[in-house]
Phi, psi and omega in degrees: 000143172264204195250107164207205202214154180179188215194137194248129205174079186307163170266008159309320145356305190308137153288189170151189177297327219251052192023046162160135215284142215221150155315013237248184147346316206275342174267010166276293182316305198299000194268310185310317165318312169273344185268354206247339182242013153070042173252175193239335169235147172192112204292137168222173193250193183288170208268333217264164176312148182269203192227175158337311235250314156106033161280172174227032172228045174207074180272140166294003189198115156294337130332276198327170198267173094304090199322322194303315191275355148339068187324114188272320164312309184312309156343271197320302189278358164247062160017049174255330170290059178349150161257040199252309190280342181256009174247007160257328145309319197312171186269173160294296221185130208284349195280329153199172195320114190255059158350288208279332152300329198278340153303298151312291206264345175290294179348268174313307130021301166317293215290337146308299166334294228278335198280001167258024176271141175304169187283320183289353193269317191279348136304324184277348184275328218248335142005278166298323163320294189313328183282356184207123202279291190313335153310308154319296168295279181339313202266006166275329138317318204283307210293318189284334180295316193257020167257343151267033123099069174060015198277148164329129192300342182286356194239009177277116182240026161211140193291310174264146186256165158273135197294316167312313166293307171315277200308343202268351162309278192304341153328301205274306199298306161310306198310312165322277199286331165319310172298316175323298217288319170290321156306313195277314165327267198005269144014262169304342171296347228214015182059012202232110168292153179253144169257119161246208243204108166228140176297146178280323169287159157234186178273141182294335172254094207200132150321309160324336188252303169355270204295345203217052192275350166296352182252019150269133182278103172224155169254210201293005202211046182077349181283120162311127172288340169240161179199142190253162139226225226205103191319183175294125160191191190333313201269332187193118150358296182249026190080177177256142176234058178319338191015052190271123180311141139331136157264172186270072194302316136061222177259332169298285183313314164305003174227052173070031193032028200300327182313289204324329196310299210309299176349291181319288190260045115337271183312347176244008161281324201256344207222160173263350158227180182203101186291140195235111183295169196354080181318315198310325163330312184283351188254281173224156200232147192264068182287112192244125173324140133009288189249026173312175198239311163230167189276358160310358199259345198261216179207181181237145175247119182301095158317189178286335189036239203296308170342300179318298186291334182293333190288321171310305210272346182271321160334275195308004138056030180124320179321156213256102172238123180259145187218100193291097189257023169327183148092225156236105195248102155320121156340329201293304177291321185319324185273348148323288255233342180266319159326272172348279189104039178246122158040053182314197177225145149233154197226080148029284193274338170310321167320328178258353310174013167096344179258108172302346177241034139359059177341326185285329199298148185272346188270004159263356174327146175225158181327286200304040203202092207290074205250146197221145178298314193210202156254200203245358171270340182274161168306179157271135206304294197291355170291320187308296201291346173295308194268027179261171158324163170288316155311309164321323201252340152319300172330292199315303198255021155268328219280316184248035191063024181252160205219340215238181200262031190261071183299330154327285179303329159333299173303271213305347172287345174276315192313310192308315177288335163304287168325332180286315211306152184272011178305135183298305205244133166250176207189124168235112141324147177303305156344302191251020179263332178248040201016091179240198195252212190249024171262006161263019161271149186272344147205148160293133165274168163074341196241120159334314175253164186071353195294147117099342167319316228285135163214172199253142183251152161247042142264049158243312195304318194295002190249015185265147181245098176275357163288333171292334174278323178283339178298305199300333171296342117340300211260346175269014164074050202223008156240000000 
């Protein structure tokens, strides 16, 4: 890797009109904003459908589009749109996601697009589908989903779908990645690599499990006998009880890790590098009953380990695999993750939290390693230094030479130090490229609500001082 920089931003994030942020326009301008402020990366979280929760690491598909992110303009001018149906789209209010309209009202919205699509257009849509078997299986999942009036797929007893739905699948699906695909050309015209995001898990109501029920710990009738998360740790008391199925780790390995194969390269058709969420997971995973109450009930079970990395590192073929190493991290995983040879993460605010010999602390920082003021899990940097201890927080901001109560300067002198820091690639959330608090952060782990909201308008954006991001990338060699 070479010595840069970037700014962590899902594009639900982006501004625009249409209550949530899209391929559209505006994620062109954010590529000029970072190539104009002399960053290199630009991080995103996953692509895939959100859960109830309006997350995106509990998906009906890990393959599949997220519909929400569909440029409706882009729509409007290949006359799939009315302009009646795209000014009746705009949003309430510009400042976060408005999830519950975009529930009621996107589905349809599409499914009138597609039903305009020409006929030679609607050949090349079904083409593309047809051409990649994890697409195929979505959008006939999806189509069968909603022909059992949405029920968990172990509870479906009909067979036929509507044709109409089904193709508005395949619709969402060209439509996503054709829009993507033009961004990330942009993107790279333009020195700036895209990083995504794959959850290590899927959803038990998943195309994945559907379609793959043998690469799964399930019994006969479809169920887990296990389910994952996370011991007691910084974020919850009683742990994450994430309850996502086990894989048959296995039985994955006896066929070559071929899902994992596919997975990978899906993900490295959209992105030039890739965060693989809970690494620690491949050395051992926090195996929780079924029918436990909390993940305090579980246990760590020995993941695939080296088989695994070996199959990552030949996937990925040179390519940039980050590897989220969080957590309660064993000699065991260290020696997994030096074996990889891929990146670890640091994490800034993990630095200060009382252990002096810390990893997150910057002067243990090492090349190899991808370091964040925080994650999409984390407070926001000036949330941190509000809600830490007197100690803690004293720590933090003598540490990067600040003495004084301006917690704003505070911040940009840890950013400064991050910037100094010998990490090959550092990395800021938006939040804290513009020092905002912690009622923009974007999720609680362990909580339900608030989540997953937060977007940027673009006058805040016009108030980012990119001479100032390009001088310190200049003046740390990080361009």
């Amino acid at each position: 890797m070479k010595r840069s920089s970037g700014v962590l931003m899902h594009v639900s994030s982006l501004w625009g009109d249409y209550s949530v942020g899209s391929f559209g326009k505006e994620a062109f301008e954010f590529i000029d904003l970072l190539h104009e402020s002399g960053f290199s990366f630009w991080q995103v979280l996953p692509f895939c459908m959100t859960d109830d929760c309006n997350s995106p690491y509990k998906s009906f598909s890990a393959f599949g589009a997220n519909p929400y992110f569909i440029d409706l303009p882009t729509l409007y001018m290949k006359g799939l749109l009315t302009k009646n149906e795209l000014d009746g789209a705009r949003q309430s209010s510009p400042y976060l996601c408005e999830y519950d309209r975009l529930s009621r009202e996107r589905l349809p919205l599409l499914l009138r697009a597609s039903k305009r699509v020409g006929n030679a257009d609607r050949e090349k849509i079904i083409s593309f589908c047809n051409a990649s078997k994890a697409l195929s299986d979505v959008c006939l999942f999806l189509a069968l989903k909603e022909a059992n009036n949405y029920l968990p797929w172990q509870e479906w007893t009909i067979e036929e779908y509507d044709p109409d739905i089904y193709f508005m699948w395949q619709f969402i699906q060209y439509e996503f990645f054709t829009q993507w695909k033009n961004i990330k050309d942009y993107a790279n015209s333009k020195g700036i690599s895209l990083i995504g995001d794959i959850p290590i898990y899927v959803a038990l109501d998943s195309c994945d499990v559907w379609a793959n029920r043998d690469q799964f710990l399930l019994d006969s009738n479809g169920q887990p006998t296990a389910v994952s998360g996370c011991p007691p740790d910084y974020f919850s008391e009683d742990g994450q009880l994430w309850g996502n199925p086990l894989y048959n780790w296995k039985k994955m390995k006896n066929d070559g890790y071929s899902w994992w194969q596919s997975r990978l390269n899906h993900m490295f058709s959209m992105f030039d590098a890739v965060r693989i969420d809970h690494f620690r997971g491949l050395e051992s995973y926090w195996s929780i009953p079924a029918k436990a109450k909390t993940a305090k009930e579980g246990k760590w079970v020995k993941g695939p380990g080296r088989s695994f990395v070996d199959m990552l590192k030949k996937t990925a073929d040179g390519r940039t695999v980050i590897a989220e190493d969080l957590g309660d991290i064993t000699p065991a995983v260290t020696s997994l993750l030096k074996y990889s040879g891929f990146p670890g993460m640091r994490v800034f605010q993990f630095g200060f939290l009382g252990d002096k010999n810390s990893p997150h602390i910057p002067h243990n920082y090492i090349n190899n390693c991808v370091a964040y003021t925080g994650t999409h899990d984390n407070n926001t940097l000036l949330g941190f230094i509000w809600e830490s201890s007197e100690q803690n927080r004293k720590s933090a901001l003598t540490y990067c030479g600040y003495d004084g109560d301006d917690w704003n300067r505070g911040c940009e002198l840890i950013m400064r130090s991050m910037f100094s820091s010998c990490a090959d690639i550092v990395i800021f959330p938006i939040q804290d490229i513009f020092i905002y608090g912690a009622d923009t952060r974007m999720n609680t782990p362990g909580t339900a609500a608030n989540n997953w909201a937060y977007r940027i308008t673009r006058e805040q954006l016009s108030r980012i001082d990119k001479n100032k991001y390009r001088y310190f990338n200049e003046l740390y060699a990080r361009i």
